[in-house]
C-alpha positions in Angstrom: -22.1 -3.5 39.4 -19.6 -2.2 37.2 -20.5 -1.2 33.2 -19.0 -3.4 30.7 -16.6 -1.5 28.5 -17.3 -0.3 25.1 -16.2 -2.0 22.2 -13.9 0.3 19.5 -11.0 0.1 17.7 -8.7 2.0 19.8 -5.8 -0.6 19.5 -4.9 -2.0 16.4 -1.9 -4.5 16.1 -1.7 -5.7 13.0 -2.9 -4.1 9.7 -2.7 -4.7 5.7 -1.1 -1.0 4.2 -1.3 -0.7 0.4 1.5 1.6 -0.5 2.5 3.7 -3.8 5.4 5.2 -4.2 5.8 8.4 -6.1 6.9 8.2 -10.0 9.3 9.7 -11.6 8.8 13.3 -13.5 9.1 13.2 -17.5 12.5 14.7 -19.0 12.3 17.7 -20.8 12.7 18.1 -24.5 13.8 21.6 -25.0 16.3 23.7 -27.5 17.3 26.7 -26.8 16.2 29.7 -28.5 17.5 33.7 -28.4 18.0 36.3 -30.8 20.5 35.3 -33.3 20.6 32.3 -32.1 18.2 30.0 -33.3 19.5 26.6 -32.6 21.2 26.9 -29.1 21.1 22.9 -28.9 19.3 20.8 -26.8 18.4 22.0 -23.1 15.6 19.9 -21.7 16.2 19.3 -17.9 16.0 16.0 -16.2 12.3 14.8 -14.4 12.7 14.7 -10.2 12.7 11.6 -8.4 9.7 10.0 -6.7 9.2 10.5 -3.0 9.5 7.3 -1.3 7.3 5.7 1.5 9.2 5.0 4.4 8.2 3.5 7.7 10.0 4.9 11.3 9.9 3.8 14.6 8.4 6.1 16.9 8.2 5.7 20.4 5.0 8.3 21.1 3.1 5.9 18.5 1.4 2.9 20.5 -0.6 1.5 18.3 -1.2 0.7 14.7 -4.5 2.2 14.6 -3.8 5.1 12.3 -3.0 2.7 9.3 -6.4 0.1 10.2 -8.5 3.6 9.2 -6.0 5.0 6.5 -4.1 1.6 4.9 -3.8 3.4 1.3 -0.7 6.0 1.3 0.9 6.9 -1.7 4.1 9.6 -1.9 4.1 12.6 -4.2 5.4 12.1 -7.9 8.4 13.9 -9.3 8.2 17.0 -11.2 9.0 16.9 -14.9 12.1 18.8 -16.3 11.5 22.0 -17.6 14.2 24.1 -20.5 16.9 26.0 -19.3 18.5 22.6 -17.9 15.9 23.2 -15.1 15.6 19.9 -13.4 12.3 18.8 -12.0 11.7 18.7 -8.1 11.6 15.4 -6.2 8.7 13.9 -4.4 9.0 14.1 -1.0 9.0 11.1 0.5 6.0 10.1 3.0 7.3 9.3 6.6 4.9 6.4 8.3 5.3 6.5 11.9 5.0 2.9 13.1 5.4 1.7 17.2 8.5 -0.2 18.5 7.9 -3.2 17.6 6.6 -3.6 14.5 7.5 -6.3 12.2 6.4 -5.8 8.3 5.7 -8.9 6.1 4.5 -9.5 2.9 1.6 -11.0 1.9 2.7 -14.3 2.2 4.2 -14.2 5.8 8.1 -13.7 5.0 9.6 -11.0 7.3 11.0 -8.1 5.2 11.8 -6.1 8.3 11.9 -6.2 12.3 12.2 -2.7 13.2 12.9 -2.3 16.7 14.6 0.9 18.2 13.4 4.8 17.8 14.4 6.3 14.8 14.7 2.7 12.8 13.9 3.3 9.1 12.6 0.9 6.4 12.1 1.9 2.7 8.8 0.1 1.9 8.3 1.4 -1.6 10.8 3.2 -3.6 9.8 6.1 -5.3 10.4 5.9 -9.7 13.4 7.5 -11.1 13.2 11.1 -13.3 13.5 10.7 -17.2 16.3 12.3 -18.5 15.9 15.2 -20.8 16.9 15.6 -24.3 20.4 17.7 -22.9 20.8 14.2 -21.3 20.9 12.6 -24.3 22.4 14.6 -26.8 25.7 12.7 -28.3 28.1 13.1 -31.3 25.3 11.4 -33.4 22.4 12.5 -32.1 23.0 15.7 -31.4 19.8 17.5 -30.7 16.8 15.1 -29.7 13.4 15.5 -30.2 12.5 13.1 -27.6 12.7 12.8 -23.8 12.6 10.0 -21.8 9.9 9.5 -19.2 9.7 9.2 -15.7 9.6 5.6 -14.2 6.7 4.5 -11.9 7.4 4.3 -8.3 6.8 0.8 -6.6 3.5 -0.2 -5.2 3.2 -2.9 -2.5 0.9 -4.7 -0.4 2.2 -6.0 3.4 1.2 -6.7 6.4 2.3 -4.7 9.7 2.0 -6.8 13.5 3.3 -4.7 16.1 5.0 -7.2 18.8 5.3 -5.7 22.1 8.6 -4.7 23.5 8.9 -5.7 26.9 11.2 -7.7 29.0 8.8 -9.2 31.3 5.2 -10.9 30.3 2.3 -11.5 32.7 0.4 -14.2 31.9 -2.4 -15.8 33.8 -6.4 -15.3 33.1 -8.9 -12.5 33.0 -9.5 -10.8 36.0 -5.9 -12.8 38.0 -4.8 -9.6 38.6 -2.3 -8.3 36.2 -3.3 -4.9 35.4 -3.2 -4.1 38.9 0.0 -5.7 39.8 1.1 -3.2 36.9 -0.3 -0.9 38.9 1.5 -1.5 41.8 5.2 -1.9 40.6 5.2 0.8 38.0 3.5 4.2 37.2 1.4 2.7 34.7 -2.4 3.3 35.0 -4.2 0.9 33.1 -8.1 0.2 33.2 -9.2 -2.0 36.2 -12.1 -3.2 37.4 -14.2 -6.4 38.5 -15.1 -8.5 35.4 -13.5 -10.1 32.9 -11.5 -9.0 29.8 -11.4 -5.3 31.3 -8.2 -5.1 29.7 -8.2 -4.8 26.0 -5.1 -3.8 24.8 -1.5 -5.4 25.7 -0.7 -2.4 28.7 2.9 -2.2 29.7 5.1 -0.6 32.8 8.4 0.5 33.5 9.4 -0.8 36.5 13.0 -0.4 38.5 14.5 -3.0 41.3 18.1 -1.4 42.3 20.2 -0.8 39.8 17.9 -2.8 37.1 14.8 -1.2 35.4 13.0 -3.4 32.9 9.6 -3.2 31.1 6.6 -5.3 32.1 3.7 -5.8 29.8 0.3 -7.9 30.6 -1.2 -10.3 27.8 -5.2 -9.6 27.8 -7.8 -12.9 27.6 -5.7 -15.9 27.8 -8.3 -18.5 28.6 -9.0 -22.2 27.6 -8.8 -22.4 23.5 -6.7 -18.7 22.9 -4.4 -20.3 20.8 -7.3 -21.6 18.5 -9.0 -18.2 18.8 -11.3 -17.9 21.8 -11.6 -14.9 23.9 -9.0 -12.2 23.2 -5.7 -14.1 23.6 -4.9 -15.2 20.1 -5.2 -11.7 18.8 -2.2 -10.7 21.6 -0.4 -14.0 21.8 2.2 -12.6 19.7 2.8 -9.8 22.3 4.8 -12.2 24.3 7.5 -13.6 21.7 9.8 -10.6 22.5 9.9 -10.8 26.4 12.5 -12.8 28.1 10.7 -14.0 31.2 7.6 -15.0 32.0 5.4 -14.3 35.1 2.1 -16.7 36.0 -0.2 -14.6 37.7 -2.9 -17.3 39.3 -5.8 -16.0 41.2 -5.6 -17.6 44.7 -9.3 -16.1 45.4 -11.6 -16.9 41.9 -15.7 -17.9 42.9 -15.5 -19.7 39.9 -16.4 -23.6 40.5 -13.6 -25.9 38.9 -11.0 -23.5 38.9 -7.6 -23.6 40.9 -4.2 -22.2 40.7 -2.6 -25.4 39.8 -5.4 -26.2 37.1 -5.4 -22.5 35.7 -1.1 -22.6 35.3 -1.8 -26.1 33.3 -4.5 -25.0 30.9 -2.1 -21.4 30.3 0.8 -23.7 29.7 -1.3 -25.9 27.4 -2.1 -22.9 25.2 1.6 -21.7 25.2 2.9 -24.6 24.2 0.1 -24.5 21.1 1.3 -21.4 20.1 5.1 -22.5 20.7 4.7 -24.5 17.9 4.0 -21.5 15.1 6.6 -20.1 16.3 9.7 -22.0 15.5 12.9 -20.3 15.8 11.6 -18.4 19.3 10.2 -20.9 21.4 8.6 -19.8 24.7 9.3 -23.6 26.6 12.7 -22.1 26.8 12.0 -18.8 28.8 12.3 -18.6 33.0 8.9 -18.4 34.3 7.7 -18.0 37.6 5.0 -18.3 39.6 2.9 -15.3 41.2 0.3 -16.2 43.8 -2.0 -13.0 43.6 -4.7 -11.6 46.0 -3.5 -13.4 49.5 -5.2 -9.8 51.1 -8.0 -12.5 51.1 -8.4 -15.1 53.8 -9.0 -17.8 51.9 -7.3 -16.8 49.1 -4.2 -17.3 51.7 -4.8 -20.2 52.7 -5.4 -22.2 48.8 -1.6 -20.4 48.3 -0.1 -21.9 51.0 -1.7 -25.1 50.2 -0.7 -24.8 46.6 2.8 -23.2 46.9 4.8 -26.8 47.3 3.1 -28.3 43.9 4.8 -25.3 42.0 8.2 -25.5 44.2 8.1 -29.7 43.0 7.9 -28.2 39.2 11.5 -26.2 40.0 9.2 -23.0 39.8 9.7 -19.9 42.4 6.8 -19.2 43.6 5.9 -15.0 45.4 2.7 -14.8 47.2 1.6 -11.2 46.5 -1.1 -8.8 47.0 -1.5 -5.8 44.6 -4.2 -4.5 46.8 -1.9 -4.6 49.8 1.4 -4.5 48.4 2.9 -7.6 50.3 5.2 -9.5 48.4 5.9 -7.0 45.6 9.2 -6.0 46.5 10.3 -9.5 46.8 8.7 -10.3 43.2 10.3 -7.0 41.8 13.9 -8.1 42.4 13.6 -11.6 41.6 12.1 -10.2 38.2 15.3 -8.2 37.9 17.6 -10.9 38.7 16.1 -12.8 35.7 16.3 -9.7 33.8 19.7 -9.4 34.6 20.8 -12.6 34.0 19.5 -13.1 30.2 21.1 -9.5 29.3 24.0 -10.5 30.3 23.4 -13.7 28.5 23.0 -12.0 25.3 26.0 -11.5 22.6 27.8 -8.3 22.5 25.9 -6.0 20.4 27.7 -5.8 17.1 28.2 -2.3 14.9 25.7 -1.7 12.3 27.1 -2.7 9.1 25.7 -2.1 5.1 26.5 -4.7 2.9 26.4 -3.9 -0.5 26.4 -7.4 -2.6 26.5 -6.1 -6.3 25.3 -8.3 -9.0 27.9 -10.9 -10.7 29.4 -10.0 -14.0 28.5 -11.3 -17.1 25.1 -12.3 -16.7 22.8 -12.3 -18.9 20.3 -8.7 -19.0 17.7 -10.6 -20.8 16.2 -13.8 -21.7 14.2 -15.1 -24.8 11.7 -17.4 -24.8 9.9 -18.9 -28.2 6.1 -19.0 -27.4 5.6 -21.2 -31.1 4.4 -19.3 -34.2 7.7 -17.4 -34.9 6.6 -15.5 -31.7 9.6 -14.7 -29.1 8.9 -13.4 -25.5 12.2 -10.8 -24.4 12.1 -10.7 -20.2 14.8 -8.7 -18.4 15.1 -6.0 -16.1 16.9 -3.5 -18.3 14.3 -4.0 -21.7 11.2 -3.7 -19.4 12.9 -0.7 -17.7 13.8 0.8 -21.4 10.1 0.5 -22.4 8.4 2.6 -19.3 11.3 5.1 -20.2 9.7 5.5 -23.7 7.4 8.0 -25.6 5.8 5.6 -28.4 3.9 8.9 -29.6 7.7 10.1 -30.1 8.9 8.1 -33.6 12.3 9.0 -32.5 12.0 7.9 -29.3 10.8 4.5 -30.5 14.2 4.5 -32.7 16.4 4.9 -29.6 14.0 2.4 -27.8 15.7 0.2 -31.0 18.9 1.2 -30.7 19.3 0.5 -27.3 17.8 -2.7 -27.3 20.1 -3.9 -30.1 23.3 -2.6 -28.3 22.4 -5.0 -25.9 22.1 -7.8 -28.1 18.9 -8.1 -28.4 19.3 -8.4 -32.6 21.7 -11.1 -32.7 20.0 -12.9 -29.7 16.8 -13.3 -32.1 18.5 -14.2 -34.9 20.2 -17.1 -33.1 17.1 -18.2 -31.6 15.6 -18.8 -35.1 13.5 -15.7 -35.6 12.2 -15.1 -39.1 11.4 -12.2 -40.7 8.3 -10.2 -39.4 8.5 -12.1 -36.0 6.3 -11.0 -33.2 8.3 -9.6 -30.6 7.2 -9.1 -27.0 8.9 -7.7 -24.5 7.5 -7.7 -20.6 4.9 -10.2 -19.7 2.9 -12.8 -21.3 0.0 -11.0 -19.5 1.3 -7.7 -19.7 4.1 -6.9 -22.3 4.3 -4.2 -25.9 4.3 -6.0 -28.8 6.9 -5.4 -31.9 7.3 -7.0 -35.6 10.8 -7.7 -35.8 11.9 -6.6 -39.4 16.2 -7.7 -39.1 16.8 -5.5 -42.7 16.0 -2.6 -40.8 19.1 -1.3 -39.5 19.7 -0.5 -35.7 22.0 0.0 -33.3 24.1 2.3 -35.6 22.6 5.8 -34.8 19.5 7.9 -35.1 17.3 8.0 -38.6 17.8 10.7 -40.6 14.7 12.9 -40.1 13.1 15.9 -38.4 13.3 15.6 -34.7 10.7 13.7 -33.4 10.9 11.4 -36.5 12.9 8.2 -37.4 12.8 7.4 -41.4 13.0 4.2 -40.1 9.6 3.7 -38.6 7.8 4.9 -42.0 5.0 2.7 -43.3 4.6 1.2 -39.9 
């Protein structure tokens, strides 16, 4: 009697990966000092860029197994500028190796990328841009900063990866019907085999060539009664079969078990693919050629229950091969009407169109901000350039904090407050309500018109804060 297999994690198909991209280096705030000359100006380099996390299709990666015992990556940080206009290295970025096949998601199902073909890349997290140093941002008025702007953080996210196997040809059918050794028998694949069920564990798949056709054929493990609502191992590898074109029933003509026919065992795998049709939606399986594969007619009997059952499956429109992987007989037959099908749905498919970037830049004239009034002479500022201004700023720095103000009422921020009915000493926040920095809004204090006049590092401005 054979030994069960053992049970490990040596296939993983679908993982959660927490991601962090690398941030951004600080700017430098340098001048530049020799002999006999003191005051060289400013020359504080730039902070490096943050290395980004990027996934890449691999085809010597099978499984997502790697990421199921590592799912936390995070990609180096930028270096910070140094004087001498020395600009800070970037992070490297952190290549993840993922199998063809793989679809990423978020954490509420939408797809944010198919990737499908070796060498296909997807930035998942974008690593933060450098600060710029005080050489940077040295201008007619402000000509020698004290202050530096800091590195941005790099992106962190949370998605899901399901690797979907890519394979022209599915075999379907119950445990132990046969179709890890008719996988055998066409191609040069090797999978596990042996006499009880659910030997095979992970989704196995073979190249297989008929003429002038070679296609992929891959074998869905533990389809039996109830998959689709999670019995056995079937609904953990249903998904293996959305990408393949054509379906194969492989029904075992010589099963002991009482109850249990061909005809009974293609209805009750139809049943369940149908059920799992319907989350599905845009890639139905009802619309993919099947046929029908009468396996292990070596057997007498087994022979005899296919012959008997072969014209119920020819009423249904279905071909029907009666096959023996022990044997051989009947595989050639099935391998070119395989290939035929093959065949006919590439030449089905669209003409394969040139990769093409679109670049869809952002309309003119909107709005950078928006305020809200929270009550209590209390206004809320939202907006990707303000929240991007504050991670950029030193608030140790009171010069930094000035061109923090300057900036902001450039943009309008001033007159935007002003027209919403802000009074005087009006509590500003900018961000979140959950997670935002918090100003007093003082609209006699000038801004927008140049630096404070004050050491560097200083902004007369900010005095009796």
């Amino acid at each position: 009697m054979a030994a069960a297999p053992q049970q490990g994690a040596q296939f993983v198909d679908r993982v959660v990966l927490h991601v962090v991209a690398g941030h951004g280096g600080h700017g430098c705030a340098s001048i530049h000092r020799e002999k006999f000359k003191p005051l060289g100006g400013p020359d504080g380099g730039n902070g490096g860029r943050g290395g980004d996390v990027v996934l890449r299709v691999d085809s010597g990666t099978a499984s997502l197994l790697e990421y199921h015992r590592r799912p936390y990556r995070k990609a180096p940080n930028g270096r910070p500028g140094q004087g001498g206009h020395r600009t800070g290295a970037n992070g490297e970025d952190v290549e993840l190796r993922v199998p063809d096949g793989t679809v990423v998601k978020d954490r509420d199902g939408n797809v944010l990328a198919d990737l499908v073909g070796e060498g296909t890349r997807f930035v998942i997290a974008r690593g933060g841009h450098g600060g710029l140093g005080n050489a940077a941002l040295a201008s007619a008025k402000r000509k020698a900063p004290g202050f530096a702007l800091l590195g941005e953080p790099g992106e962190e996210r949370e998605v899901v990866l399901e690797l979907k196997s890519v394979a022209d040809v599915a075999l379907v059918g119950f445990p132990s019907a046969g179709k890890s050794s008719l996988i055998a028998a066409m191609s040069a694949a090797r999978p596990k085999i042996a006499d009880y069920p659910f030997t095979t564990l992970v989704p196995n798949l073979g190249v297989v060539e008929a003429g002038d056709t070679t296609f992929t054929v891959a074998d869905v493990p533990g389809l039996i009664e109830g998959a689709s609502e999670g019995r056995g191992l079937g609904h953990a590898f249903l998904r293996h079969i959305e990408r393949c074109s054509t379906l194969a029933h492989v029904l075992d003509c010589a099963t002991p078990e009482p109850g249990r026919d061909p005809v009974s065992d293609f209805e009750v795998i139809e049943r369940e693919l149908a059920a799992y049709d319907r989350e599905l939606g845009d890639t139905p399986l009802a619309d993919r050629p099947r046929l029908v594969v009468l396996n292990k007619v070596d057997v007498p009997d087994a022979r005899d229950l296919a012959e008997l059952v072969r014209p119920e499956f020819e009423k249904r429109g279905l071909k029907v091969f009666e096959v023996s992987a022990a044997s051989h007989e009947g595989l050639r037959e099935l391998t070119f009407a395989l290939a035929e099908m093959v065949k006919a749905y590439r030449a089905a498919l669209p003409p394969a169109e040139p990769t093409r970037l679109v670049i869809r830049p952002r309309p003119v004239g909107g709005a950078d901000f928006e305020i809200k009034d929270m009550g209590g002479n209390t206004y809320l500022i939202t907006g990707e350039k303000p929240v991007r201004w504050l991670r950029q700023t030193d608030f140790t720095n009171d010069e930094a904090v000035g061109y923090l103000a300057d900036r902001l009422a450039r943009l309008g921020v001033e007159e935007a407050l002003a027209e919403a009915g802000a009074a005087a000493g009006a509590t500003v926040l900018i961000g979140t309500p959950d997670d935002s920095v918090v100003f007093d809004w003082e609209p006699d204090v000038p801004a927008g018109g140049g630096p404070g006049h004050g050491p560097r590092g200083t902004d007369s401005r900010l005095d009796g804060r």
